[in-house]
N, CA, C and O atoms as a DFTB+ gen file, in Angstrom:
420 C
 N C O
     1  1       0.804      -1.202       0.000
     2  2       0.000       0.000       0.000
     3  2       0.844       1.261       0.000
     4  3       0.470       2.245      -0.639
     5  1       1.795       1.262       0.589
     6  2       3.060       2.007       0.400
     7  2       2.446       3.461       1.362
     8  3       1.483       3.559       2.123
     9  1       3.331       4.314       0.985
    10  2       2.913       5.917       2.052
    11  2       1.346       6.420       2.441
    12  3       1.043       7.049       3.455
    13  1       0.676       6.094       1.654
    14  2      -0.958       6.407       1.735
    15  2      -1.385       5.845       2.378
    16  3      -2.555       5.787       2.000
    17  1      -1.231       5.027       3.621
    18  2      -2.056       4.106       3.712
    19  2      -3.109       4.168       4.685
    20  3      -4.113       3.461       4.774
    21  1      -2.630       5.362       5.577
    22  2      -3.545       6.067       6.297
    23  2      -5.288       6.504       5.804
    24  3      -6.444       6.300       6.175
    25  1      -4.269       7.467       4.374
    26  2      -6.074       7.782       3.103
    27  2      -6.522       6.804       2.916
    28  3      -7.630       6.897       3.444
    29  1      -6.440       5.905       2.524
    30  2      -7.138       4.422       1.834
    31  2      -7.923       4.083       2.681
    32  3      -9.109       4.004       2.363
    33  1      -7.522       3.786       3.988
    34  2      -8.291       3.103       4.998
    35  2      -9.160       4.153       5.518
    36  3     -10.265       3.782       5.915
    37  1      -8.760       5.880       5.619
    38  2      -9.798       6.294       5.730
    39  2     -11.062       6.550       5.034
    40  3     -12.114       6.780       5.630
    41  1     -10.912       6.498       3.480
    42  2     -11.631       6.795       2.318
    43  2     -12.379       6.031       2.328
    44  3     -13.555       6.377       2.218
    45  1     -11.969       4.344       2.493
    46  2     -12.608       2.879       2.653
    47  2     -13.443       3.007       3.465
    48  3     -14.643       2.998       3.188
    49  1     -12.841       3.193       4.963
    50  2     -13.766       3.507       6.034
    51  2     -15.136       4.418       5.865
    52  3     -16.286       3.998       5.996
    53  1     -14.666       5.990       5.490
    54  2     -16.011       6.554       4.907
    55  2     -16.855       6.285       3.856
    56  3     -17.905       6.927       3.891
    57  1     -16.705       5.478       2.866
    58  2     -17.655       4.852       2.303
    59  2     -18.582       3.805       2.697
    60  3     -19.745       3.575       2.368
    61  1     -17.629       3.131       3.624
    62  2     -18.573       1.794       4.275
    63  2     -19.515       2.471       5.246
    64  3     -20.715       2.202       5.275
    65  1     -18.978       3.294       5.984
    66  2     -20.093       4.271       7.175
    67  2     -21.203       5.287       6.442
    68  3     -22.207       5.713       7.014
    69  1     -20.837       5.579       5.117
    70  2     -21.826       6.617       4.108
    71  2     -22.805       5.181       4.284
    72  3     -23.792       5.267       5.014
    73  1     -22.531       4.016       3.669
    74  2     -23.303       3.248       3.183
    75  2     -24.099       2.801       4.374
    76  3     -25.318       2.669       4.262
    77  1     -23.540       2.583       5.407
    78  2     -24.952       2.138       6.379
    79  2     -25.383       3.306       7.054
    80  3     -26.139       3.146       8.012
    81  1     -25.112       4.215       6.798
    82  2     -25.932       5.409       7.230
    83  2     -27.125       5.528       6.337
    84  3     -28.251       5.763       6.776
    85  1     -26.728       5.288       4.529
    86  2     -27.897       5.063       4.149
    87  2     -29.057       4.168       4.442
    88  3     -30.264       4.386       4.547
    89  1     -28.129       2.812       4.566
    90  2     -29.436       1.666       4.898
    91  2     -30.412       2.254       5.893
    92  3     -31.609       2.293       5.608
    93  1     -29.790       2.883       7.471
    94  2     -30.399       3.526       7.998
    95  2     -31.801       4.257       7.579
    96  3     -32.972       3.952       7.803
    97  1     -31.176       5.388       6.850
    98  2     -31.664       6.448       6.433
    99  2     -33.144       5.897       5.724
   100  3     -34.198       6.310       6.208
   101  1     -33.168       4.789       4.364
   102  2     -33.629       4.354       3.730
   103  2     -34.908       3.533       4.464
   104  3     -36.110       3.509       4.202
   105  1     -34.113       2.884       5.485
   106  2     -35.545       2.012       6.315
   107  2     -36.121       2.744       7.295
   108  3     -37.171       2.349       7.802
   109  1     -35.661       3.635       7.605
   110  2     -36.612       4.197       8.499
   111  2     -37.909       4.778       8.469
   112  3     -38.206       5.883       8.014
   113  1     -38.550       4.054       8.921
   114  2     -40.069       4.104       8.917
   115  2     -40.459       5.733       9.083
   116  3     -39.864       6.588       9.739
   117  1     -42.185       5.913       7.905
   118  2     -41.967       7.558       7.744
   119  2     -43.827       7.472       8.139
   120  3     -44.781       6.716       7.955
   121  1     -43.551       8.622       8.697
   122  2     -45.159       8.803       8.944
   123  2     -45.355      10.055       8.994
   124  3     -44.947      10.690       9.966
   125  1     -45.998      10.650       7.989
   126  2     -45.788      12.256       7.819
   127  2     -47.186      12.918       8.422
   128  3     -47.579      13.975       7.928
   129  1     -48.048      12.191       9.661
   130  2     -48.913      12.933      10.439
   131  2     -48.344      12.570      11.464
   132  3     -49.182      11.877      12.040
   133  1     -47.777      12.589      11.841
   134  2     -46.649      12.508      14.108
   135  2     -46.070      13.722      13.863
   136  3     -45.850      14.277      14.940
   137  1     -45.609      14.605      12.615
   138  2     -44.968      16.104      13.269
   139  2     -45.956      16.773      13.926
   140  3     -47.167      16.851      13.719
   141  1     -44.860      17.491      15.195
   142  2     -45.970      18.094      16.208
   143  2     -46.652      19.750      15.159
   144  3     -46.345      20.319      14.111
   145  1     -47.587      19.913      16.164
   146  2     -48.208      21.026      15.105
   147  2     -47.272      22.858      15.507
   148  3     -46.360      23.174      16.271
   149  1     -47.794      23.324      14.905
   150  2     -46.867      24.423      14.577
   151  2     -47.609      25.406      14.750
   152  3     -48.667      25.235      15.355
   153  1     -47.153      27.040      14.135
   154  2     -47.731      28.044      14.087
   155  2     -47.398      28.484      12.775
   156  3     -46.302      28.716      12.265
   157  1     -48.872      28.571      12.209
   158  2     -48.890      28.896      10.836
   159  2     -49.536      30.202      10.170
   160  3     -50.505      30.685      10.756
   161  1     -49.138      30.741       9.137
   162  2     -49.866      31.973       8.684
   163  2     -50.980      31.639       7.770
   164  3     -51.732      32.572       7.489
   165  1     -51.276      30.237       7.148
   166  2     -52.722      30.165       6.643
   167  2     -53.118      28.732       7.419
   168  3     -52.443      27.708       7.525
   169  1     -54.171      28.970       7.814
   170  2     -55.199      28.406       8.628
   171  2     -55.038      26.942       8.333
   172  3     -54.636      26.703       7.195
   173  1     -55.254      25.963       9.072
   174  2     -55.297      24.447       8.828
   175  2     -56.015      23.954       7.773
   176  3     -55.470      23.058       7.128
   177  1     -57.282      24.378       7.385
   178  2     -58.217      23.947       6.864
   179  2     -57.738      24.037       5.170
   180  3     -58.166      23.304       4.278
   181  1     -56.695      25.193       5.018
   182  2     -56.624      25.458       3.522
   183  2     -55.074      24.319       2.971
   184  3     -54.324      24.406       1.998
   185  1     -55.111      23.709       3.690
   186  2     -53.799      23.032       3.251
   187  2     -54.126      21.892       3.063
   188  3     -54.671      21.287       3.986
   189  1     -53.908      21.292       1.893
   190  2     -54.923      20.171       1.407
   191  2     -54.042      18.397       1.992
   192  3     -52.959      17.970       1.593
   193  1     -54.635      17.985       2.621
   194  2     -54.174      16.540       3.403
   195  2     -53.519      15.739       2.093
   196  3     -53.781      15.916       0.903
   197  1     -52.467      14.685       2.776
   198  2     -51.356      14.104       1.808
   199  2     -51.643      12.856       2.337
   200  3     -50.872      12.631       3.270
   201  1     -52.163      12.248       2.207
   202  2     -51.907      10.613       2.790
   203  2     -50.769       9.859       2.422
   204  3     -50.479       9.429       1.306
   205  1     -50.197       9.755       3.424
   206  2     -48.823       8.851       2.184
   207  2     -49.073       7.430       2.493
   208  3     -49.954       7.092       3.284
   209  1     -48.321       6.610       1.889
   210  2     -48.401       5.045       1.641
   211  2     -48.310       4.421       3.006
   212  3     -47.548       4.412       3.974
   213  1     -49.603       3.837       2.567
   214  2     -49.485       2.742       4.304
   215  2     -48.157       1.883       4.025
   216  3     -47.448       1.516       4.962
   217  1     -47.895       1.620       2.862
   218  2     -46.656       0.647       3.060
   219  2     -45.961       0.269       1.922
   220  3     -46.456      -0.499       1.097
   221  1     -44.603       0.855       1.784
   222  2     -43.862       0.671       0.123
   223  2     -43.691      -1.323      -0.171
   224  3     -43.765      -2.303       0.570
   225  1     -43.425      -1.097      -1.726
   226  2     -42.812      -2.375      -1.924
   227  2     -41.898      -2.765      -1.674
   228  3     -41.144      -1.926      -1.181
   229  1     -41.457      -3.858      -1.777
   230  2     -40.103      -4.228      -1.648
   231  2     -39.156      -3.973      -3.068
   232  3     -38.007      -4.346      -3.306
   233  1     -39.917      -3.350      -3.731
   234  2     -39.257      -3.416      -4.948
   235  2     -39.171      -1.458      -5.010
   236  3     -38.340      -0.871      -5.702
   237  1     -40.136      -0.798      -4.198
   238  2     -39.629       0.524      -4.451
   239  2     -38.857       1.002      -2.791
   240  3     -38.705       2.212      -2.621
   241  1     -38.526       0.305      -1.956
   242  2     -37.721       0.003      -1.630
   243  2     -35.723      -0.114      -2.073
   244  3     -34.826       0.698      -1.843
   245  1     -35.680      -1.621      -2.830
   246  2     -35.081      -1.693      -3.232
   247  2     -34.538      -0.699      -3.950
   248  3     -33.339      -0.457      -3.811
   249  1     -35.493       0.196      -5.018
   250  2     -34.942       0.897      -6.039
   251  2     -34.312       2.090      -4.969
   252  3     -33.128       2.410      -5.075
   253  1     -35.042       2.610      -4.113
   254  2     -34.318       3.757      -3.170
   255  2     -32.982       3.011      -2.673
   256  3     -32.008       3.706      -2.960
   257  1     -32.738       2.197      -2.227
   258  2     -31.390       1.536      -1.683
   259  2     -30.242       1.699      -2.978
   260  3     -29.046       1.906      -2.773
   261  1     -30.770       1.581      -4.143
   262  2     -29.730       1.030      -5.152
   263  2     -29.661       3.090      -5.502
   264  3     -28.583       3.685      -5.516
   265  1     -30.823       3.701      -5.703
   266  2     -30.411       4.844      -5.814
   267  2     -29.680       5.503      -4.743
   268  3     -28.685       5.943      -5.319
   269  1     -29.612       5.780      -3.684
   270  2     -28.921       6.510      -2.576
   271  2     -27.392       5.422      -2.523
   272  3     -26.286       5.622      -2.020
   273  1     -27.697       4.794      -2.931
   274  2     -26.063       3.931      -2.650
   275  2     -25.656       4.780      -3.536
   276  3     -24.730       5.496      -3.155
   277  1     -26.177       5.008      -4.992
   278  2     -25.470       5.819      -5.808
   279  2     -24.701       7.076      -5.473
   280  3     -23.836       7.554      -6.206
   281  1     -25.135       7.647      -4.143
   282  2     -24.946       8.915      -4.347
   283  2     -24.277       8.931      -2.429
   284  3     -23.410       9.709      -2.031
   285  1     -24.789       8.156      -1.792
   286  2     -23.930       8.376      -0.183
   287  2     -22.803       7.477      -0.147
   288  3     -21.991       7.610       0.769
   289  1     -22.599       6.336      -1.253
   290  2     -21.146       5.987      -1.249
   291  2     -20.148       6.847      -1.387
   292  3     -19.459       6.991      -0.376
   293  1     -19.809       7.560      -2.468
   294  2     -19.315       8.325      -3.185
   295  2     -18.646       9.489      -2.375
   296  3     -17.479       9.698      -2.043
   297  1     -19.595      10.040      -2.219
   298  2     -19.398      11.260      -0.826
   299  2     -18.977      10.847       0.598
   300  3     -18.348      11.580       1.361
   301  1     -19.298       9.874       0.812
   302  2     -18.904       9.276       2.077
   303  2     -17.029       8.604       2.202
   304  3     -16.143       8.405       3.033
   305  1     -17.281       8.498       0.917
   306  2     -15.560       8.174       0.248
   307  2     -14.686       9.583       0.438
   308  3     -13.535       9.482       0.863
   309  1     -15.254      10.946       0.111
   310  2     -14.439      11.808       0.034
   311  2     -14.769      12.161       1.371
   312  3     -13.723      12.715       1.711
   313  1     -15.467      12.207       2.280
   314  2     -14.923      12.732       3.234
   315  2     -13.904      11.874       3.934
   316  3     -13.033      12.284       4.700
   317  1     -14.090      10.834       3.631
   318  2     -12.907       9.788       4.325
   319  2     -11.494      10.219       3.970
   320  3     -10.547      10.142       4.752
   321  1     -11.424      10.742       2.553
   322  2     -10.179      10.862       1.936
   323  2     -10.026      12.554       2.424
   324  3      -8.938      13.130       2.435
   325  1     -11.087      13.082       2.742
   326  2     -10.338      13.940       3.476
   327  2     -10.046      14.122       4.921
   328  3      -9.150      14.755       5.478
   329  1     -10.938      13.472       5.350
   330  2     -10.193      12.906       6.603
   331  2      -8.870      12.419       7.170
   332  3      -8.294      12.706       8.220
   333  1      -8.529      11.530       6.087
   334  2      -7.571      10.705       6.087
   335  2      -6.034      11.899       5.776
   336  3      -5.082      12.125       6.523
   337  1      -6.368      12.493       4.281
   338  2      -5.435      13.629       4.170
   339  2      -5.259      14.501       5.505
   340  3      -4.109      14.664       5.913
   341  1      -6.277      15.045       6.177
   342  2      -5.578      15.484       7.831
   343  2      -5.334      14.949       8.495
   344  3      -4.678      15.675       9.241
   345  1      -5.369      13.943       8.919
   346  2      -4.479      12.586       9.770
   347  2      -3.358      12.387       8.976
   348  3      -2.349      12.416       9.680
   349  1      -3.081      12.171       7.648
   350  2      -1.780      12.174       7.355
   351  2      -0.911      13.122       7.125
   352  3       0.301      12.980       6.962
   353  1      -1.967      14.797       7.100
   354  2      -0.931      15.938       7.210
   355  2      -0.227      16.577       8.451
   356  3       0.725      17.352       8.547
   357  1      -1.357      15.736       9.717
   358  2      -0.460      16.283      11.071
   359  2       0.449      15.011      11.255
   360  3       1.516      15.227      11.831
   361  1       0.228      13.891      10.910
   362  2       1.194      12.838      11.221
   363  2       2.920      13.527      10.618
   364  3       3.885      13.470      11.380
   365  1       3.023      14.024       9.447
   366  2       3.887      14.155       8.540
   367  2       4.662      15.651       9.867
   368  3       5.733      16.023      10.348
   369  1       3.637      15.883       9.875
   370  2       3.971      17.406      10.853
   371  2       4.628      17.587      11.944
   372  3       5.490      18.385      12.312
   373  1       3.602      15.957      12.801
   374  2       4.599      15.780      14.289
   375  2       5.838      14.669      13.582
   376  3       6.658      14.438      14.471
   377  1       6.083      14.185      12.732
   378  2       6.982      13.750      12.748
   379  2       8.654      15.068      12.504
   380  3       9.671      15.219      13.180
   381  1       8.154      15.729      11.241
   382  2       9.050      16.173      10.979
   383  2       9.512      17.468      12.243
   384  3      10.500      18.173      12.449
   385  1       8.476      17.312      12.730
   386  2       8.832      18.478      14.256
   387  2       9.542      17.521      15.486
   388  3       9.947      18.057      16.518
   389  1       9.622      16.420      15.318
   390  2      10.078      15.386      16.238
   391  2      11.633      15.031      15.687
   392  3      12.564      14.655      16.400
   393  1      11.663      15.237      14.314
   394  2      12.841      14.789      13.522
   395  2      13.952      16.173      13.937
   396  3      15.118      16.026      14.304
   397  1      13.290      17.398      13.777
   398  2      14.195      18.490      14.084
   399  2      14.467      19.191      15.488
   400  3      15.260      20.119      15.652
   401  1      13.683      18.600      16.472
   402  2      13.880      18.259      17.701
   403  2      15.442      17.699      18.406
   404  3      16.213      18.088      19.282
   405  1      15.337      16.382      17.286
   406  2      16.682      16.141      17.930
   407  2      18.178      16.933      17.424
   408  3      18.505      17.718      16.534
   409  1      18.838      16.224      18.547
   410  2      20.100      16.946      18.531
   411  2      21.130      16.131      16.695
   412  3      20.956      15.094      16.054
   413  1      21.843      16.995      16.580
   414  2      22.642      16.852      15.032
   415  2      23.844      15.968      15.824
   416  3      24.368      16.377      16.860
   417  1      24.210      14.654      15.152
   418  2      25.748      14.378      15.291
   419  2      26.412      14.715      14.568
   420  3      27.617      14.494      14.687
């Protein structure tokens, strides 16, 4: 793996954690009448009710899993890799401040 090897494993790492953050994200059960109520400038009555789905397929399901993988892998990769780039830019930092620390023979 040679000098990088810090980025890799972090980049790796943030993609695998993007990705079950999605699974998360994806199954979590949605019920869009439990938000508490609010204070509004037009009256309750004029806002026309949304019923949403008593219950998705497994197949539109699926398609949300395969779409958001598309898109929270990816990103979840670069923050890793930038993660990883500041762990390997202070590593490089305390070393070379540790290297000129010591005394010269």
């Amino acid at each position: 793996m040679g000098r990088n090897k810090i980025i890799k494993v972090a980049s790796i790492t943030g993609f695998v954690l993007a990705e079950i953050y999605m699974v998360f994200t994806v199954l979590a059960p949605y019920r869009p009448g439990l938000a508490a109520p609010t204070r509004m400038l037009l009256p309750k009555e004029a806002i026309p009710q949304v019923e949403g789905p008593a219950q998705q397929s497994a197949g539109a399901v699926a398609m949300k899993l395969v779409v958001c993988a598309f898109f929270f892998g990816p990103f979840g990769a670069f923050v890793g890799l930038g993660a990883g780039l500041l762990i390997e830019g202070a590593r490089q930092k305390i070393v070379s401040l540790r290297s000129a620390s010591r005394p010269q023979k």
